[in-house]
PDB file of N, CA, C and O in Angstrom:
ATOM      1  N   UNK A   1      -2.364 -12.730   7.309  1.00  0.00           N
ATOM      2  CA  UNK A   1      -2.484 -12.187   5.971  1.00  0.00           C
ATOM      3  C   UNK A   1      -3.341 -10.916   5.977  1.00  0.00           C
ATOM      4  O   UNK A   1      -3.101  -9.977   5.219  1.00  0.00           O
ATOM      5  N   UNK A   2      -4.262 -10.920   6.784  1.00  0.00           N
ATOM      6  CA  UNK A   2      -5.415  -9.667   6.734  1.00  0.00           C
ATOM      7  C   UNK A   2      -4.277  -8.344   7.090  1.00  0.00           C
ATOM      8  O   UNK A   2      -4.127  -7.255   6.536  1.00  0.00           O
ATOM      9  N   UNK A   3      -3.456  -9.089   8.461  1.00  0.00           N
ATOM     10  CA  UNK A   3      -2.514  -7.713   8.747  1.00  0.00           C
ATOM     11  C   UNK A   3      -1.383  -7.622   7.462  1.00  0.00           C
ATOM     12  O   UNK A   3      -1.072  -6.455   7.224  1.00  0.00           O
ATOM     13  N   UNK A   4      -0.893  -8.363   6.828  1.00  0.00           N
ATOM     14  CA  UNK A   4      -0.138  -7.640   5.835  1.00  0.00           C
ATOM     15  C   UNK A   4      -0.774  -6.963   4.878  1.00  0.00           C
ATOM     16  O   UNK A   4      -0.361  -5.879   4.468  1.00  0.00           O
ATOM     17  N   UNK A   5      -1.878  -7.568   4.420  1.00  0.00           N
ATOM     18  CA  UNK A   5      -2.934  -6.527   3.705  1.00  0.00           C
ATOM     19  C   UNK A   5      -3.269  -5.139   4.103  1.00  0.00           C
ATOM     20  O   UNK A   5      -3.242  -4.216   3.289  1.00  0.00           O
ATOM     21  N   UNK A   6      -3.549  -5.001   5.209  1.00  0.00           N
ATOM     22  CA  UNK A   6      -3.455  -3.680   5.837  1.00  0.00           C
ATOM     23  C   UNK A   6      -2.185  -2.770   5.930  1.00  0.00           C
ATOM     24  O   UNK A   6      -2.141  -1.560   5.704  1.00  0.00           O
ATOM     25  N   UNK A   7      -1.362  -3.431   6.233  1.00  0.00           N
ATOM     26  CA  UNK A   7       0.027  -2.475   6.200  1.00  0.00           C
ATOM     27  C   UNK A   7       0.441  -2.504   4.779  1.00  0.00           C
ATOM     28  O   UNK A   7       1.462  -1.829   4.646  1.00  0.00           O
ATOM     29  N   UNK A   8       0.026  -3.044   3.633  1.00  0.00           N
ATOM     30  CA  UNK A   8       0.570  -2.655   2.522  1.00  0.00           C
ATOM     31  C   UNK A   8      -0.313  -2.011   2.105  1.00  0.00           C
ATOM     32  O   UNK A   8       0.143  -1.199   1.300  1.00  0.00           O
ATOM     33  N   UNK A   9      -1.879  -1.881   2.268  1.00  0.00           N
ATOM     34  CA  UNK A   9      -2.608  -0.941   2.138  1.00  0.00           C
ATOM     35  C   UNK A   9      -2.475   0.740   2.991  1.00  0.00           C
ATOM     36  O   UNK A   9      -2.808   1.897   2.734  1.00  0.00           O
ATOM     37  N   UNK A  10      -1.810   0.030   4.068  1.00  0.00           N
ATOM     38  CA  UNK A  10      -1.427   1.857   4.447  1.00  0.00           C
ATOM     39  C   UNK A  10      -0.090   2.459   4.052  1.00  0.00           C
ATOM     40  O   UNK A  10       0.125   3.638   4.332  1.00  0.00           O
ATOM     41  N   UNK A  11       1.104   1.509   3.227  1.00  0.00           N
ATOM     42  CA  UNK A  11       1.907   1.807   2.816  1.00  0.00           C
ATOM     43  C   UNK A  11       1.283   2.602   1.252  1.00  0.00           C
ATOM     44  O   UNK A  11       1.581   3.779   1.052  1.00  0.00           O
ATOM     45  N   UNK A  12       0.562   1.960   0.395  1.00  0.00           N
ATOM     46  CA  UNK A  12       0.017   2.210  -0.874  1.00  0.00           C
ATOM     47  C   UNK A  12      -0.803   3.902  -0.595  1.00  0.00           C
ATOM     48  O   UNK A  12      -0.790   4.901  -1.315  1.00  0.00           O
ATOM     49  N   UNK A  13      -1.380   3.687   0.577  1.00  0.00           N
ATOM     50  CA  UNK A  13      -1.798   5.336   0.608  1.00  0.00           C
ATOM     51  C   UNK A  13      -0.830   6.530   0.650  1.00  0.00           C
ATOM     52  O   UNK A  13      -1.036   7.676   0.251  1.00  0.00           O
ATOM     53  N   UNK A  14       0.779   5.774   1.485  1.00  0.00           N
ATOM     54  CA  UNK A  14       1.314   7.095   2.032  1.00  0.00           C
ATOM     55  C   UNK A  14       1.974   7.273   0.372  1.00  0.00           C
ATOM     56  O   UNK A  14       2.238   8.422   0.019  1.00  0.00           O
ATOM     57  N   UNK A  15       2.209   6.208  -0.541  1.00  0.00           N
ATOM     58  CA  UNK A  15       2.551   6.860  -2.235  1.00  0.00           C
ATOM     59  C   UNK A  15       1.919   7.443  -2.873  1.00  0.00           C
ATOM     60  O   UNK A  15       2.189   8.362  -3.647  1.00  0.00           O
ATOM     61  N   UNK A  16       0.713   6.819  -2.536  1.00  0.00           N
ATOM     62  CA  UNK A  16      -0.443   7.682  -3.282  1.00  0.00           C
ATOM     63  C   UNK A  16      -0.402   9.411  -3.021  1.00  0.00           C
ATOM     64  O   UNK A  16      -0.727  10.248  -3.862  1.00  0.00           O
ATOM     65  N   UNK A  17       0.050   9.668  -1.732  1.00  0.00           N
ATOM     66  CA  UNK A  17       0.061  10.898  -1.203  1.00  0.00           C
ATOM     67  C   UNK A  17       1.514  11.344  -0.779  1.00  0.00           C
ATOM     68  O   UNK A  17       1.501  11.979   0.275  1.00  0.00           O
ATOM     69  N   UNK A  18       2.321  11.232  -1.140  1.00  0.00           N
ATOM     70  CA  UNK A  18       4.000  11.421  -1.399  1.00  0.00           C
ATOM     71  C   UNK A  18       4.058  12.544  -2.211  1.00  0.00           C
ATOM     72  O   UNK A  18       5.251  12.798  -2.377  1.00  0.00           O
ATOM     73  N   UNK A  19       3.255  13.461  -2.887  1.00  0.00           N
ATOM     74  CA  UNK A  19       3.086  14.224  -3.926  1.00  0.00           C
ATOM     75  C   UNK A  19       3.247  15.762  -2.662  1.00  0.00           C
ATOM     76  O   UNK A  19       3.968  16.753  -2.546  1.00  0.00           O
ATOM     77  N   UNK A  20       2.134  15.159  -1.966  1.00  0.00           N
ATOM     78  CA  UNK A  20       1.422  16.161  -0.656  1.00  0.00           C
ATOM     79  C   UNK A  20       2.274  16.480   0.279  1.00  0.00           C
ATOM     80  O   UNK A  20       2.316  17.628   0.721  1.00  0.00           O
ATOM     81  N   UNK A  21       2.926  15.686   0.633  1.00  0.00           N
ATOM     82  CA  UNK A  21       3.778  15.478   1.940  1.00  0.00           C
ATOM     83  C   UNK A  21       5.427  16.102   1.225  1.00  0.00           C
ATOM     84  O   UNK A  21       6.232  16.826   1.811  1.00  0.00           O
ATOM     85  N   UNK A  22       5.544  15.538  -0.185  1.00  0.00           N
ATOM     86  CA  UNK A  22       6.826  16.446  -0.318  1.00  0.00           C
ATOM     87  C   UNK A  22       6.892  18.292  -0.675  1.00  0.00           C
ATOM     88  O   UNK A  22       7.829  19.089  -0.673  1.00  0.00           O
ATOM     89  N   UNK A  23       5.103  18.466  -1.015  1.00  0.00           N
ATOM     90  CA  UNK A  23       4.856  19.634  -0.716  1.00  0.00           C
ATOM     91  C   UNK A  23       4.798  20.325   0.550  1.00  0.00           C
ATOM     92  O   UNK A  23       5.097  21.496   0.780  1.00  0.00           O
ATOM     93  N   UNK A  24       4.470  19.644   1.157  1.00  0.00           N
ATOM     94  CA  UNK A  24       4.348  19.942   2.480  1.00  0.00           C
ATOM     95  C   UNK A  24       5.655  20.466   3.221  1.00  0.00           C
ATOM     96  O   UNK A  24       5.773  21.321   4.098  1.00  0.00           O
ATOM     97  N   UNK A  25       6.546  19.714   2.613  1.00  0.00           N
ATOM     98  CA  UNK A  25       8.001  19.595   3.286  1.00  0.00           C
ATOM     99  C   UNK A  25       8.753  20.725   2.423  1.00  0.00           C
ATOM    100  O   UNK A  25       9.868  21.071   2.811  1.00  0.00           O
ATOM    101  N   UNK A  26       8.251  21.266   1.375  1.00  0.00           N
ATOM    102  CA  UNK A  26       9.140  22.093   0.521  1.00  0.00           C
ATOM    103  C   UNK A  26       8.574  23.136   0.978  1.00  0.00           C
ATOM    104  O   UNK A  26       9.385  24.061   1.035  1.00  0.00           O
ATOM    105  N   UNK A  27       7.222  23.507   1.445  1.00  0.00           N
ATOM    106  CA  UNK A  27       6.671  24.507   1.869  1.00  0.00           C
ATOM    107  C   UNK A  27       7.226  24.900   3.493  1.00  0.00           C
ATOM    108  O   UNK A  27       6.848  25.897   4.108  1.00  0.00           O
ATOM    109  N   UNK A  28       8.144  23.938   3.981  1.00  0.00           N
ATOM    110  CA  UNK A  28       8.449  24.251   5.616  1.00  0.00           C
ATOM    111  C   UNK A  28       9.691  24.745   5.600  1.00  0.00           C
ATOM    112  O   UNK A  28      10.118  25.362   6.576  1.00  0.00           O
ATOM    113  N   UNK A  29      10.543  24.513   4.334  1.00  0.00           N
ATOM    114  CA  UNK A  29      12.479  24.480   4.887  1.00  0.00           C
ATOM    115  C   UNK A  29      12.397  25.676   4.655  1.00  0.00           C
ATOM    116  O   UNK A  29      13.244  26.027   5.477  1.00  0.00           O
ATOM    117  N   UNK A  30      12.052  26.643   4.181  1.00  0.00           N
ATOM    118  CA  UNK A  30      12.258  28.138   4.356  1.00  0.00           C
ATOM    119  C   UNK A  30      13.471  28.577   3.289  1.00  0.00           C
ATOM    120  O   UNK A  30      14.191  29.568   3.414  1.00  0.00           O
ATOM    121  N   UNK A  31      13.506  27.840   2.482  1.00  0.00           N
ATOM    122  CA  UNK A  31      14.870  28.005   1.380  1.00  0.00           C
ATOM    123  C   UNK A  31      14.239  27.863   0.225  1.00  0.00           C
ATOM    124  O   UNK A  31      13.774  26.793  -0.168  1.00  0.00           O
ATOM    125  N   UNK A  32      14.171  29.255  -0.564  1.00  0.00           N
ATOM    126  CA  UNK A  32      13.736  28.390  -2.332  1.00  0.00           C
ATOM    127  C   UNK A  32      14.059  27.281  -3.150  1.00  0.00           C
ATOM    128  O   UNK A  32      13.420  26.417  -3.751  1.00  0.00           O
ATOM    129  N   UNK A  33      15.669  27.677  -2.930  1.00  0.00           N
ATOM    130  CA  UNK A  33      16.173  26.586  -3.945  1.00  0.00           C
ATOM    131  C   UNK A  33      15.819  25.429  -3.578  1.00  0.00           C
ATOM    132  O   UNK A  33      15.460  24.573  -4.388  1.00  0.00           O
ATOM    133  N   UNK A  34      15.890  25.170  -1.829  1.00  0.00           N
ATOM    134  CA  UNK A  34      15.772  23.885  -1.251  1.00  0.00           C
ATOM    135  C   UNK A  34      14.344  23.318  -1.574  1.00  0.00           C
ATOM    136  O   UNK A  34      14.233  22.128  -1.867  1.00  0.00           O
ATOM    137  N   UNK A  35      13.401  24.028  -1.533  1.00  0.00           N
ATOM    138  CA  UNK A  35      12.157  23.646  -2.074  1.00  0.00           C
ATOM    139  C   UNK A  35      11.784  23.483  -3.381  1.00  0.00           C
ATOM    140  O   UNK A  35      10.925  22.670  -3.723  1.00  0.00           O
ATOM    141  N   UNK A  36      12.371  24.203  -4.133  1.00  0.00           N
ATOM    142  CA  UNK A  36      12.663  23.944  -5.750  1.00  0.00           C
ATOM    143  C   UNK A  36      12.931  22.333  -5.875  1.00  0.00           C
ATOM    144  O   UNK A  36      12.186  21.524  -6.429  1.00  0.00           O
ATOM    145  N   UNK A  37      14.080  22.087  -5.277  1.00  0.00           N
ATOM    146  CA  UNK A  37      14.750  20.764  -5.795  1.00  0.00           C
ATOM    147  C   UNK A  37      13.726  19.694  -4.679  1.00  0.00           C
ATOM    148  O   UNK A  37      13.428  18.649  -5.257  1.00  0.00           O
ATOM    149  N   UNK A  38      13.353  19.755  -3.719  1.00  0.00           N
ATOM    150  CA  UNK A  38      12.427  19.078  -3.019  1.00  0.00           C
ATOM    151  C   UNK A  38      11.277  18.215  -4.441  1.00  0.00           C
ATOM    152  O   UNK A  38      11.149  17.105  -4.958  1.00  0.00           O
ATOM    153  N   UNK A  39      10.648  19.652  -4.546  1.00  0.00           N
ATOM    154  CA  UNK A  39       9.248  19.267  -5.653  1.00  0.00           C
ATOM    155  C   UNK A  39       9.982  19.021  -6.819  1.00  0.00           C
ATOM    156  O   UNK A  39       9.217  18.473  -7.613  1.00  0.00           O
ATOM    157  N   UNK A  40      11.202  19.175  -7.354  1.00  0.00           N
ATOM    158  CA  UNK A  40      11.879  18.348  -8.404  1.00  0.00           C
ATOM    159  C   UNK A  40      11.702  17.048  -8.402  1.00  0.00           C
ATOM    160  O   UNK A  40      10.899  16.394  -9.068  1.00  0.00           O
ATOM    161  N   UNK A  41      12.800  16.541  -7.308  1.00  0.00           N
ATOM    162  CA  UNK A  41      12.797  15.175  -6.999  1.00  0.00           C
ATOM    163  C   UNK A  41      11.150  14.308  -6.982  1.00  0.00           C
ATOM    164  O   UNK A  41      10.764  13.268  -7.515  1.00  0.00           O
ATOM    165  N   UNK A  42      10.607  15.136  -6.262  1.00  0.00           N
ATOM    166  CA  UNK A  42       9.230  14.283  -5.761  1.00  0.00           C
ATOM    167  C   UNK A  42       8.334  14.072  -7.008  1.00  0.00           C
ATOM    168  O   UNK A  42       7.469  13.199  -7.079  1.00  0.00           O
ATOM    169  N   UNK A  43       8.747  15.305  -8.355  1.00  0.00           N
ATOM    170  CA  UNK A  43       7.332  14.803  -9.275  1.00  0.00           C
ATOM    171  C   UNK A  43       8.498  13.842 -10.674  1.00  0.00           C
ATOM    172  O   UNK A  43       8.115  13.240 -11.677  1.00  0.00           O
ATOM    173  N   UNK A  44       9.742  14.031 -10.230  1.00  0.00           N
ATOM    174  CA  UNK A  44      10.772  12.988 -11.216  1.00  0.00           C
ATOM    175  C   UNK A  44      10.266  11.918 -10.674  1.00  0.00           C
ATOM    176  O   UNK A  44       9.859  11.237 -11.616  1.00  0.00           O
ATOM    177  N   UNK A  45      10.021  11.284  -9.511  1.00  0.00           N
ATOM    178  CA  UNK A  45       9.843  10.025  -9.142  1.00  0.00           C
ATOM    179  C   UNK A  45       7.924   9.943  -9.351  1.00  0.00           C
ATOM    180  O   UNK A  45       7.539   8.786  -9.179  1.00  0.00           O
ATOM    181  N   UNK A  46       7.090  10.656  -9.581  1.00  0.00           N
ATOM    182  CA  UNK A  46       5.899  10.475 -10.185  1.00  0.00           C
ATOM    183  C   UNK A  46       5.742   9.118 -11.166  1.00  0.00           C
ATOM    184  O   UNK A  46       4.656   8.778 -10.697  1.00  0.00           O
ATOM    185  N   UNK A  47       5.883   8.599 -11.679  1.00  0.00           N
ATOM    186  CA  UNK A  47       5.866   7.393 -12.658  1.00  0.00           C
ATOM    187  C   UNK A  47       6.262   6.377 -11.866  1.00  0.00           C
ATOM    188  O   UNK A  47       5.474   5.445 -11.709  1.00  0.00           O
ATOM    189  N   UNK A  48       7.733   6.346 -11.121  1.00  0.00           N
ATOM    190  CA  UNK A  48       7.880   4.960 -10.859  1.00  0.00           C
ATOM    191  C   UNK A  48       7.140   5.201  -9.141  1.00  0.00           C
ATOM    192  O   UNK A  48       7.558   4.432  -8.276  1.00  0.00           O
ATOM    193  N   UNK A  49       6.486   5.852  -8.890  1.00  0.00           N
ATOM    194  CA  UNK A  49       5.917   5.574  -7.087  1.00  0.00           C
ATOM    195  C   UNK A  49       4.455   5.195  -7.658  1.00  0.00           C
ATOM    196  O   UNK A  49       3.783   4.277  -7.189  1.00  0.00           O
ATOM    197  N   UNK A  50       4.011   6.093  -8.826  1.00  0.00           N
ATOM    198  CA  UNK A  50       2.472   5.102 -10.080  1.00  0.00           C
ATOM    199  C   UNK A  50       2.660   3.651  -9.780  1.00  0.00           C
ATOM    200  O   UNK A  50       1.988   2.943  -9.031  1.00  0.00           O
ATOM    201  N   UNK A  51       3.923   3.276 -10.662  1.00  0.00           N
ATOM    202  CA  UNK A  51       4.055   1.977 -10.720  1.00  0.00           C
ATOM    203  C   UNK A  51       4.445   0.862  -9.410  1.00  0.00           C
ATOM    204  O   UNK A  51       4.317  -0.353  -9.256  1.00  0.00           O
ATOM    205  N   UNK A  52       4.895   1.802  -8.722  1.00  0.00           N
ATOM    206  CA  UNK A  52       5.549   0.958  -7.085  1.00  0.00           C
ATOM    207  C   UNK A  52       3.929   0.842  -6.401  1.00  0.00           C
ATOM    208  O   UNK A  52       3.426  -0.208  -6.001  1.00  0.00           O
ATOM    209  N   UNK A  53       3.291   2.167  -6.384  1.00  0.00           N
ATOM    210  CA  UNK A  53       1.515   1.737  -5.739  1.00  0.00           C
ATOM    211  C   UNK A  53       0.720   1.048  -6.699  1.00  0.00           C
ATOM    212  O   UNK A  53      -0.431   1.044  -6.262  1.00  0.00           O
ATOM    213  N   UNK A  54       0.768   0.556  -7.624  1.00  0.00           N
ATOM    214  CA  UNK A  54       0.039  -0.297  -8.212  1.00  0.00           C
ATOM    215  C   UNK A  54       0.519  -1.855  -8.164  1.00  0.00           C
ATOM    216  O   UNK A  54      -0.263  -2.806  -8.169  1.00  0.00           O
ATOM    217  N   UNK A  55       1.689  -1.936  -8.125  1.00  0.00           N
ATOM    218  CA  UNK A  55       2.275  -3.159  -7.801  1.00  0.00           C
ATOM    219  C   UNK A  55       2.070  -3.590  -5.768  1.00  0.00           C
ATOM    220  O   UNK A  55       1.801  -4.641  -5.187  1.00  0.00           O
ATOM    221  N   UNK A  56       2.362  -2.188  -5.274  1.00  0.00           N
ATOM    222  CA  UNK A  56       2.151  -2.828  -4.043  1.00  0.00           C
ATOM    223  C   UNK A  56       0.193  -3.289  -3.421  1.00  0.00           C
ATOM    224  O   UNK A  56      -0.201  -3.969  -2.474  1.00  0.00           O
ATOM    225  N   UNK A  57      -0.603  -2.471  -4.572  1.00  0.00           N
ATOM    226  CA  UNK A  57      -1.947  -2.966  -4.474  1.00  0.00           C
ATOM    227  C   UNK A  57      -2.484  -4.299  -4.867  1.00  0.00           C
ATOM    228  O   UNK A  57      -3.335  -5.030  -4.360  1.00  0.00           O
ATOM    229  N   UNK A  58      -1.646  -4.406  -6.039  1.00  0.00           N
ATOM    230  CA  UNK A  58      -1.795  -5.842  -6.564  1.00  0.00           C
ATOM    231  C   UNK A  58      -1.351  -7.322  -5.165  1.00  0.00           C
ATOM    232  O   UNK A  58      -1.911  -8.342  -4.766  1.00  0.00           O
ATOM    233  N   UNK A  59      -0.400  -6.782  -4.949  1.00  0.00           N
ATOM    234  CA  UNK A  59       0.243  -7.611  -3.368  1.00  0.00           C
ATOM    235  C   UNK A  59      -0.579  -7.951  -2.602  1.00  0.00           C
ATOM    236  O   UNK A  59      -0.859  -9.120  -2.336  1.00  0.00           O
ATOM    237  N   UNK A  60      -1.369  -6.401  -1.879  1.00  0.00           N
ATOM    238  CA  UNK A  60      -2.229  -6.333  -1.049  1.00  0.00           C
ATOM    239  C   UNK A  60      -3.481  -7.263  -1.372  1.00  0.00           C
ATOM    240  O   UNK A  60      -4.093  -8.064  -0.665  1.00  0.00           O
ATOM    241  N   UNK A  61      -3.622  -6.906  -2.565  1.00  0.00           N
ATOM    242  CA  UNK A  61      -4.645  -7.643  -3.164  1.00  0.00           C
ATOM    243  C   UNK A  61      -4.537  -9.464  -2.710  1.00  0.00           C
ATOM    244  O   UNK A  61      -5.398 -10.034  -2.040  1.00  0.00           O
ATOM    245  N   UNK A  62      -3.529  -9.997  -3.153  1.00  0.00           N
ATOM    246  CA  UNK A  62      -3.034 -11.212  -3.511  1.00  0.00           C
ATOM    247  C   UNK A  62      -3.109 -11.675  -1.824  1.00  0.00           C
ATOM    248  O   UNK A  62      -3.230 -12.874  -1.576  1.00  0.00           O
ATOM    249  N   UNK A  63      -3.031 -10.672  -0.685  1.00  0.00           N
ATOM    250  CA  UNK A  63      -2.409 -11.010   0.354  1.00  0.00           C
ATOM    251  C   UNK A  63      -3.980 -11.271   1.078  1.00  0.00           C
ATOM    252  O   UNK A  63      -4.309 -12.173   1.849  1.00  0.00           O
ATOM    253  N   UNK A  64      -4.909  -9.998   0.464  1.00  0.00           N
ATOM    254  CA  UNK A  64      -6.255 -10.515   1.159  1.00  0.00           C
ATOM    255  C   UNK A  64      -7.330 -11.595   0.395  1.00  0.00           C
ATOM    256  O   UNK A  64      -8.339 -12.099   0.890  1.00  0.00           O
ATOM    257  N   UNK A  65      -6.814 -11.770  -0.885  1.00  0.00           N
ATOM    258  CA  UNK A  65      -7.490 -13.260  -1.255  1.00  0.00           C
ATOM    259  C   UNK A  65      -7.112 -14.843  -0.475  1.00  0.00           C
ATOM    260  O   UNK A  65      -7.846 -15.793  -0.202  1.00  0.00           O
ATOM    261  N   UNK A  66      -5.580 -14.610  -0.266  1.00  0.00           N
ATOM    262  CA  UNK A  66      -4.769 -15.378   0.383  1.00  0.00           C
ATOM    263  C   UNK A  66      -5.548 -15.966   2.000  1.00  0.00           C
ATOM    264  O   UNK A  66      -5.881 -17.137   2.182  1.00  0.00           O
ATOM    265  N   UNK A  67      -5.684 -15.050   2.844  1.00  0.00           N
ATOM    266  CA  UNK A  67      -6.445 -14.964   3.750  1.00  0.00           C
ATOM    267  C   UNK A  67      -7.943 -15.247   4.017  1.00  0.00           C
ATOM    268  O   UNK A  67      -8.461 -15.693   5.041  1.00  0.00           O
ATOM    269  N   UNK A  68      -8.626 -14.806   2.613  1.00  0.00           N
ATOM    270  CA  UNK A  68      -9.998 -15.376   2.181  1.00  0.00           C
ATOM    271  C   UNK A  68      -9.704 -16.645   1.938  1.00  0.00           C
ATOM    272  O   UNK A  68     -10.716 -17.344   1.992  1.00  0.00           O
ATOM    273  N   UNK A  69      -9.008 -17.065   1.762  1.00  0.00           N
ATOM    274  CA  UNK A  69      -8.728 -18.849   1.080  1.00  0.00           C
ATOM    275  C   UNK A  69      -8.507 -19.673   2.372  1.00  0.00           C
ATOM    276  O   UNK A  69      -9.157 -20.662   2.710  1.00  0.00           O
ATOM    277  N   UNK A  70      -7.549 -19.136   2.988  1.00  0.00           N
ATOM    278  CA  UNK A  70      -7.133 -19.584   4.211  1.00  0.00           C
ATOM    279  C   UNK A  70      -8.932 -19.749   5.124  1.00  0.00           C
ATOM    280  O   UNK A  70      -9.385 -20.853   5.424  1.00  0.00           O
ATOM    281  N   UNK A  71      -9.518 -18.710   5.349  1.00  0.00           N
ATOM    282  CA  UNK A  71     -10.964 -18.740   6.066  1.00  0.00           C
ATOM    283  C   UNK A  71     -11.747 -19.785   5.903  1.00  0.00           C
ATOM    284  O   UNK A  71     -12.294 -20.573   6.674  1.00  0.00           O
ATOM    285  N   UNK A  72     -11.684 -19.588   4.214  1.00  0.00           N
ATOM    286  CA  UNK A  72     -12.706 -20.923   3.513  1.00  0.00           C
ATOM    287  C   UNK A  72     -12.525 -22.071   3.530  1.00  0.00           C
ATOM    288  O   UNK A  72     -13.470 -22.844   3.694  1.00  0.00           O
ATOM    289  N   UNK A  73     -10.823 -22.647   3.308  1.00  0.00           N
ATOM    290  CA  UNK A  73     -10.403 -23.936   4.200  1.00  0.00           C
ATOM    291  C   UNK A  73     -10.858 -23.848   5.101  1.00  0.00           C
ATOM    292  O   UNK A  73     -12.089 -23.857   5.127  1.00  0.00           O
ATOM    293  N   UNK A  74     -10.125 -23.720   6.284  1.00  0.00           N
ATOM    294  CA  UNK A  74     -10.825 -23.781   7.600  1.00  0.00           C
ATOM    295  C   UNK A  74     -12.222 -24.018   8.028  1.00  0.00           C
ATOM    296  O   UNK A  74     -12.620 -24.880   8.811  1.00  0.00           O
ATOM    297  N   UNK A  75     -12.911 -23.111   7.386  1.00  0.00           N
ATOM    298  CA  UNK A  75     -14.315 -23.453   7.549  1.00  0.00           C
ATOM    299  C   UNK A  75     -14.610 -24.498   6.952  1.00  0.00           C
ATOM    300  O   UNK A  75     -14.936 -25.393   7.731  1.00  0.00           O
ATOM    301  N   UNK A  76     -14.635 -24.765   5.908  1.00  0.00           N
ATOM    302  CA  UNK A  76     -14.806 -26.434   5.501  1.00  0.00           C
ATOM    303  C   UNK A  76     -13.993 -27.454   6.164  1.00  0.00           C
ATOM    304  O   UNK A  76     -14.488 -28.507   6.565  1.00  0.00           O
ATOM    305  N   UNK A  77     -12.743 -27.159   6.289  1.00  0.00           N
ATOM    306  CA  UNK A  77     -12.404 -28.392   7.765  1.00  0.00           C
ATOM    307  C   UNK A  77     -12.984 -28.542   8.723  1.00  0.00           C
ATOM    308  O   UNK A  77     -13.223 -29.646   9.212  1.00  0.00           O
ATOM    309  N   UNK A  78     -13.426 -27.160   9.318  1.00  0.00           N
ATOM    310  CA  UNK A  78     -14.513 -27.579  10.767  1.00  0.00           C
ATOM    311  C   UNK A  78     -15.727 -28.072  10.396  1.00  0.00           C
ATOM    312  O   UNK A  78     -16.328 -28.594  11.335  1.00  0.00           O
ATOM    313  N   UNK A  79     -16.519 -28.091   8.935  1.00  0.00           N
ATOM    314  CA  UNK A  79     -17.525 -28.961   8.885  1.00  0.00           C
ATOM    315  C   UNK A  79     -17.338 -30.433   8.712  1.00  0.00           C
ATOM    316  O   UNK A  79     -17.948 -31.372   9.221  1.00  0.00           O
ATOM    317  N   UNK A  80     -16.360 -30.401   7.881  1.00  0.00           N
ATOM    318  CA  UNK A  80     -15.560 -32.048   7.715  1.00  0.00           C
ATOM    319  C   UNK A  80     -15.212 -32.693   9.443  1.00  0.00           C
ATOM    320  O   UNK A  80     -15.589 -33.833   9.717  1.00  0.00           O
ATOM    321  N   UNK A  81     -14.892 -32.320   9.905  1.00  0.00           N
ATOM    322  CA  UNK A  81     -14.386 -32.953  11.267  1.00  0.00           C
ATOM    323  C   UNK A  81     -15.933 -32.683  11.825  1.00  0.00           C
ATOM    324  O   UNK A  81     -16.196 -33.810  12.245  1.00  0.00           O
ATOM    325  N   UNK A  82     -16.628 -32.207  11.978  1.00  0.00           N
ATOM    326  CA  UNK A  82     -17.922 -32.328  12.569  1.00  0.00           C
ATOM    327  C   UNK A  82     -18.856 -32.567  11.796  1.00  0.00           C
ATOM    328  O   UNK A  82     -20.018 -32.163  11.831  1.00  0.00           O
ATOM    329  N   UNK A  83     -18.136 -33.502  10.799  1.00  0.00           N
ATOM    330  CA  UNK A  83     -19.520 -34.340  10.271  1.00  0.00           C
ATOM    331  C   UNK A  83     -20.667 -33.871   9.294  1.00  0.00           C
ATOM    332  O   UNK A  83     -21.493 -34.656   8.829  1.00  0.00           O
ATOM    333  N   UNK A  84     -20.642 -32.406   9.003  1.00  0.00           N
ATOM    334  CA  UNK A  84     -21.724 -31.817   8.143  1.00  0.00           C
ATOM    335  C   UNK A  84     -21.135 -31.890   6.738  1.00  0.00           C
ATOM    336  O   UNK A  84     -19.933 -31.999   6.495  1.00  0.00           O
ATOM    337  N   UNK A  85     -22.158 -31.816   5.805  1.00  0.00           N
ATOM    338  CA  UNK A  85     -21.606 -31.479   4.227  1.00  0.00           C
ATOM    339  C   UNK A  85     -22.221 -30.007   4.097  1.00  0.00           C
ATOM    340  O   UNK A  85     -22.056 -29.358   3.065  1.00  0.00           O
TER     341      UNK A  85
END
């Protein structure tokens, strides 16, 4: 769980920064128009990549409580089987 937390946390950064990178990419093809419609596309999809990184944080989220839960069992099973309260 810690590793899916992490890879949906490094997925959630590269949306967060999808803004940058399609600049980046409109600034390389060497074509106006082509870069025109590049940064078109990339700030039309602005709202739903908002809503796709907030949903995939919430995940992440869910995925490293998940894993905290999982720890805290465990650790209380190994005191239960060895006898401590």
């Amino acid at each position: 769980m810690e590793s899916l937390w992490s890879d949906l946390s490094a997925v959630k950064h590269e949306f967060d920064n999808a803004d940058q990178h399609s600049g980046d990419a409109a600034d390389a093809v060497g074509h106006a128009e082509l870069a025109r419609r590049i940064r078109s596309f990339s700030s039309g999809w602005d709202s739903h990549r908002r809503e796709l990184s907030e949903s995939i944080e919430k995940l992440a989220k869910l995925a490293l409580n998940i894993d905290n839960a999982f720890d805290d069992s465990e650790a209380e099973l190994v005191k239960s089987i060895a006898g401590e309260k």
